[in-house]
Each structure stands twice: as structure tokens, then as C-alpha cells.
N, C-alpha and C positions, 0 to 999 in steps of 0.2 A: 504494500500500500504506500500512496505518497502523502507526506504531512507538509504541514510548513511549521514552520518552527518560527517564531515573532521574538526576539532577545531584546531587552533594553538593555541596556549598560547604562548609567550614571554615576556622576564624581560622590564620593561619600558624605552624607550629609554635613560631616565633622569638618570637611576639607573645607579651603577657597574654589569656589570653582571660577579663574579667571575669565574664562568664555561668557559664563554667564555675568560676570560683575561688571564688565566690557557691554555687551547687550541691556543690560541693565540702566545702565549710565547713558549709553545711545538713546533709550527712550524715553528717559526723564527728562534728556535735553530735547525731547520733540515735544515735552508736554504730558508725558503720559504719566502721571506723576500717580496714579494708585497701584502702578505693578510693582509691587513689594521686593519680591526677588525673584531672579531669572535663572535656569539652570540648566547647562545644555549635556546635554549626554548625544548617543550612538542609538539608533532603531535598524537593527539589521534581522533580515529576512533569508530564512537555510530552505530549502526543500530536502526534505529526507527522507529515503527511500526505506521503509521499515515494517515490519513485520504486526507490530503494534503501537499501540501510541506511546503505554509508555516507554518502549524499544527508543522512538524516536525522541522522549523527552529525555534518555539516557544517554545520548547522542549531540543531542544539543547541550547538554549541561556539561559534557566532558568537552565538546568545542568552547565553550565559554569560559570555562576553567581554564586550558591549555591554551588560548589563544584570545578570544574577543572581548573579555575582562582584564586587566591587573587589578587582583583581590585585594592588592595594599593599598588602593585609591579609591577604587569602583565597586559596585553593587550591580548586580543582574536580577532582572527577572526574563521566565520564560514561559509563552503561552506555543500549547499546540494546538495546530488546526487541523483538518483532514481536508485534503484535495477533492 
């Protein structure tokens, strides 16, 4: 069966996330002065070829671990879909 696998990746709430304090500052000086705080993370999309779902969410949490996160900064979540 095909899934798709949906990963967020985001900076950890405890960190600076400069992306977002940079976007942030961008739109206060446009005026948009109630968006409190900005945070930018990574939304990356797997198609996984798997047996079951949760085959396939065992797949994607070892991609994310080994590669699409650094655990020392970031946080992930991960949603599966079915094709």
C-alpha cells in the first residue's frame, strides 16, 4: 500500500528561532502589530510504500530521527495518510 507520511519539524520551543524573530519584526514594521510570535519550521511530505500504516509510520519516524530533525534543536510530529 502507498501512504504519505506529513513531518513537521520545528525549532524547540526553549530555543530562539531567528527565522521567525526576523518575520516577526518584518510584520510589525508593516503594521501588523497583534502577531505575537512567528515560528518557522520545515513541512515535508514522504510517500511510503508499506505494508501497513503503522509499517509506514515506523519508516517515517526513523527518516526523521536519522535525517529530517536535529533532536538537539527541533521537534517533529508525524501524520499518516493513505493514498
Amino acid at each position: 500500500m502507498m501512504f504519505t507520511a506529513e513531518v513537521k519539524v520545528m525549532p524547540l520551543k526553549e530555543l530562539l528561532d531567528p527565522q521567525g524573530k526576523a518575520v516577526s519584526d518584518g510584520l510589525k514594521n508593516l503594521g501588523l502589530q497583534n502577531i505575537i510570535d512567528v515560528r518557522i519550521g520545515k513541512h515535508i511530505n514522504l510517500q511510503i510504500e508499506a505494508a501497513t500504516k503503522d509499517a509506514a509510520a515506523s519508516i517515517a519516524e526513523e527518516a526523521a530521527k536519522k535525517l529530517l530533525a536535529n533532536q538537539v534543536m527541533e521537534e517533529y510530529t508525524i501524520h499518516i495518510n493513505t493514498l
